[in-house]
C-alpha positions in Angstrom: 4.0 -21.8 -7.8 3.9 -25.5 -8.6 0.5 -26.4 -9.5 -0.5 -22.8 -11.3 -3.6 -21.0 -11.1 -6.2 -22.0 -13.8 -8.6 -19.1 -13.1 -5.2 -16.3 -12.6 -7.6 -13.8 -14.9 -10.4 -14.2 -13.0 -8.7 -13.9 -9.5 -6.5 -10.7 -10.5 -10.0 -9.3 -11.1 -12.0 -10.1 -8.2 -8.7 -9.0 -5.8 -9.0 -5.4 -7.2 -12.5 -5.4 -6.3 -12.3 -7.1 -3.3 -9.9 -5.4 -1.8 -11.7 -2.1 -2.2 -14.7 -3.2 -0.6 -13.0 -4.7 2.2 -10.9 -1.8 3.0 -14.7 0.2 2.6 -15.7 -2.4 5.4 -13.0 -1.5 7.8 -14.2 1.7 7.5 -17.3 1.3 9.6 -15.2 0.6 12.5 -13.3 3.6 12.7 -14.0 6.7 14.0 -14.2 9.5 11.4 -12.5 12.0 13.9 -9.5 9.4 14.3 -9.1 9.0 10.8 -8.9 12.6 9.6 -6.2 13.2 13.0 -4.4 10.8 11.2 -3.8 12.8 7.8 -3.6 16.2 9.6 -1.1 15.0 12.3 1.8 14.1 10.1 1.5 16.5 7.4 4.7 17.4 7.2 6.4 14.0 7.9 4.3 12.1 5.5 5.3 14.8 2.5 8.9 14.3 3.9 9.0 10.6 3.7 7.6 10.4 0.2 9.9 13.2 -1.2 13.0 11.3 -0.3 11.5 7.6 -1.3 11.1 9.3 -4.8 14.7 11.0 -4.6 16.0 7.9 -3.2 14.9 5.5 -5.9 15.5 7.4 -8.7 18.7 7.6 -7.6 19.0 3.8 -7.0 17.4 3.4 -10.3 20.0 5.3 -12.1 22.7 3.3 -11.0 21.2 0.4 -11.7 20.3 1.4 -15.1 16.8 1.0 -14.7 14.5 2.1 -17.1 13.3 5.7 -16.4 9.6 5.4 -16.6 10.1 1.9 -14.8 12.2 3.0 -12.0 9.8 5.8 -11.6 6.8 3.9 -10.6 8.7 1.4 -9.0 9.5 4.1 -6.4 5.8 6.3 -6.3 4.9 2.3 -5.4 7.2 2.2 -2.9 6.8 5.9 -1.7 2.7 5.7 -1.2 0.3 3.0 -2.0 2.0 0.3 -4.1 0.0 -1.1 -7.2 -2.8 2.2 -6.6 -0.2 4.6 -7.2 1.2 3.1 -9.5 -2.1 2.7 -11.8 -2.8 6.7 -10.8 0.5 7.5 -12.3 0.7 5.3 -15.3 -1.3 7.3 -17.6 0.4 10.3 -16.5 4.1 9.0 -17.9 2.6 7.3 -20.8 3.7 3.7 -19.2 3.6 0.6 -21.4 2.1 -2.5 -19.8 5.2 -4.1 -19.8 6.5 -1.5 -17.5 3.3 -1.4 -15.4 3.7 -5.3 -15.4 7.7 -5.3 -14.6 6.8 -2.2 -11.2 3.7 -3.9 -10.1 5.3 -7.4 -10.0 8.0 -6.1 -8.0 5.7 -4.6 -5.6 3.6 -7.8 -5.5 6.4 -10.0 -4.6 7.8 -7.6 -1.9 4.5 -7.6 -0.7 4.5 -10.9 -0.4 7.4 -11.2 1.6 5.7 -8.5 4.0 3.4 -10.5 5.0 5.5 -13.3 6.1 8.1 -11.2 7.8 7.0 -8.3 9.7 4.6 -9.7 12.3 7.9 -11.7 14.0 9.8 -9.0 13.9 7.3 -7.0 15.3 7.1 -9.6 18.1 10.9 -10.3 18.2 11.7 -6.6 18.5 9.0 -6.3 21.1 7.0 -3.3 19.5 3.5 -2.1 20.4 0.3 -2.3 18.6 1.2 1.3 17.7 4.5 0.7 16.4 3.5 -1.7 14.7 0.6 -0.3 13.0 2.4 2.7 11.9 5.6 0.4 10.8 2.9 -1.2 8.6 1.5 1.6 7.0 4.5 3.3 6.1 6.9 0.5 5.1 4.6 -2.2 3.5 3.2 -0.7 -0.1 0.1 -2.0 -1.0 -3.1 -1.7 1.6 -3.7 -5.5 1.6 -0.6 -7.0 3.0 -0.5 -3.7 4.8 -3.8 -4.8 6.8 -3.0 -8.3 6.1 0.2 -8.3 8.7 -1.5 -5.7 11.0 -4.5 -7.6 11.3 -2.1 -10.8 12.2 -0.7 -8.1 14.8 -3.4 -7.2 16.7 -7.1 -5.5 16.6 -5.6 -2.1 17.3 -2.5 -2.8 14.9 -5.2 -3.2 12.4 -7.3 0.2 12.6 -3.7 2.3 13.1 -2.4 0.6 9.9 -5.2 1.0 8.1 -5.8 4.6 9.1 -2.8 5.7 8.7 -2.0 3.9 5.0 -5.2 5.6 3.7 -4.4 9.1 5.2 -1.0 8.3 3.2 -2.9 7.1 0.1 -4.6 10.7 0.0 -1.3 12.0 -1.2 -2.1 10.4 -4.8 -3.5 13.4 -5.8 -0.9 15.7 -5.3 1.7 13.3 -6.6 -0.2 12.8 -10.0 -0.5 16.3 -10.4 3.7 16.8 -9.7 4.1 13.9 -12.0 2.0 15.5 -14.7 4.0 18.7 -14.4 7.8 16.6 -13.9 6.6 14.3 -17.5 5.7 17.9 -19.0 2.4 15.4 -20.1 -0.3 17.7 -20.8 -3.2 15.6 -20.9 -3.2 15.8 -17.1 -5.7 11.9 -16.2 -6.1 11.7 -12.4 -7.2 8.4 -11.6 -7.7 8.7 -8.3 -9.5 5.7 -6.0 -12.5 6.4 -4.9 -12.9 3.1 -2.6 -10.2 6.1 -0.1 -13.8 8.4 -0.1 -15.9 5.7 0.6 -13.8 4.8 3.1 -14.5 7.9 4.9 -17.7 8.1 4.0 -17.9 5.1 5.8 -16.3 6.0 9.0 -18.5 9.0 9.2 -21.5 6.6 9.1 -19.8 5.1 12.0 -19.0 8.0 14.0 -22.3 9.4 13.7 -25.2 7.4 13.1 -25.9 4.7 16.3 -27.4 1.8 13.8 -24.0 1.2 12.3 -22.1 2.1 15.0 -23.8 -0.8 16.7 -23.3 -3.2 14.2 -19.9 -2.2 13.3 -18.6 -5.5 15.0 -20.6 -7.4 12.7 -19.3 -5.1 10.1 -15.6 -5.6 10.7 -15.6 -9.6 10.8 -17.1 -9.4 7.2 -14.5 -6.8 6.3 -11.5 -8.6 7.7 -13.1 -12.5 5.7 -13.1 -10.0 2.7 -9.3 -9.1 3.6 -8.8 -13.0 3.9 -9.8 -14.0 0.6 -8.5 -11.3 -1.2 -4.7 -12.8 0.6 -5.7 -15.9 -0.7 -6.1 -14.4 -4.2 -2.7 -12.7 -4.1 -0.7 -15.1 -3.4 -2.4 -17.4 -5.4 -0.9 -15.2 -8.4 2.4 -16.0 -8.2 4.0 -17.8 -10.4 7.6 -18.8 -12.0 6.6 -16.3 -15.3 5.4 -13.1 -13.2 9.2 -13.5 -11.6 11.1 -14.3 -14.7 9.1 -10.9 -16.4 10.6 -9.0 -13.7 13.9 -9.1 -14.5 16.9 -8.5 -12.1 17.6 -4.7 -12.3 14.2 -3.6 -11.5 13.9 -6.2 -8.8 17.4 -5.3 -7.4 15.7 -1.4 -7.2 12.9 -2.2 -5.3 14.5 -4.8 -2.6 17.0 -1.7 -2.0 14.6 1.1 -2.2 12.1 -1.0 0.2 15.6 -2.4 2.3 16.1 1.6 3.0 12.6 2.6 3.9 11.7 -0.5 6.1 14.8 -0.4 8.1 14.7 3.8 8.4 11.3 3.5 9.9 12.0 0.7 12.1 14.6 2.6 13.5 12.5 5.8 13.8 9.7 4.2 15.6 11.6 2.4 18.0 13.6 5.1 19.3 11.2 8.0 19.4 7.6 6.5 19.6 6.5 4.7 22.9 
């Protein structure tokens, strides 16, 4: 924020990249059968939760008098993966970049504040590494600060966020496809992540052949410097212009949006999940 980032380009880039194969990384230390009990489990729930976030937001952009396509991604951010489903859904409403700029900035900044935030309230409101991790996952948008504040949390905060986020992640295919249909866009693009399959791919490896499994350890510390660096890199981003491009509306959308979803969940998890 004061000094600037002379190589913001170059970092932008390598976090993308880093970020994937990190998340790849923490694969090898989860258990394939875990991870897929994960998606299956809360099928309903998870379908639920994004439904209303889009409702919800669109509503909340409406007021506000948010640009449609803007308010839009703002709240598929918000609803699964942050900046991922917001680049899988961009092509699909014909976004412009200033609009992808204007909903991924005000991801990126509520991110930010994620980070800082959540663990001592998590410790202030006494919740388990469970709660925690699922608190994570569902209220904190993009997969790095999601692991980023789980990881601060706890080892087993860690591998339930990060299961859980991806198994929510999954859902950008079905959401591109709804968008497609809801934009009347024809040219259907589904730009789906693959670093989610590899992820998988990964845990298999784990569950099932003993070499990795026995060096998944090794495996994870790597994963989790990847995770560090790639924090580094994000918050090494900000700056006074990526704010002032924001704009208030669209910033005043997301706190609420976010507000609504973080303190739902909280409340959710606390009463009903020991």
């Amino acid at each position: 924020m004061t000094a600037g980032n002379p190589y913001l380009n170059l970092t932008r880039k390598y976090t993308k990249y880093l970020l994937q194969v990190s998340v790849v990384g923490l694969g090898f230390a989860m258990d394939i059968k875990k991870v897929l009990e994960a998606g299956s489990s809360g099928i309903l729930y998870t379908m639920g939760t994004i439904i209303i976030t889009l409702i919800i937001g669109t509503l909340i952009g409406k007021a506000l008098m948010v640009n449609k396509t803007t308010s839009y991604l703002i709240s598929t951010g918000t609803a699964i993966c942050g900046g991922s489903a917001i680049a899988a859904v961009s092509p699909v409403v014909k976004a412009n970049d200033q609009q992808i700029s204007v909903s991924i900035g005000t991801v990126f900044i509520l991110n930010a504040v994620a980070l800082f935030i959540f663990p001592p309230i998590g410790h202030y409101l006494d919740l388990s590494q469970k709660q925690f991790g699922i608190w994570c996952a569902i209220a904190i948008h993009d997969t790095s600060s999601v692991v980023g504040a789980a990881s601060s949390y706890g080892h087993e905060a860690l591998i339930i966020a990060t299961t859980v986020k991806l198994a929510r992640a999954l859902w950008i295919v079905p959401l591109v496809l709804a968008t497609s249909f809801l934009f009347k866009n024809e040219k259907r693009k589904l730009n789906f992540p693959l670093f989610i399959l590899f992820f998988i791919v990964a845990s298999i490896m784990k569950t099932y052949i003993p070499a990795v499994a026995e060096n998944s350890d090794k495996l994870l510390i790597i994963a989790k410097a990847g995770l560090s660096i790639t924090l580094f890199f994000i918050g090494a981003g900000i700056n006074k212009k990526s704010i002032k491009e924001i704009g208030a509306r669209p910033l005043i959308q997301g706190v609420f949006l976010w507000m609504i979803v973080m303190l739902t969940s909280l409340w959710v998890i606390k009463t009903f999940m020991v």
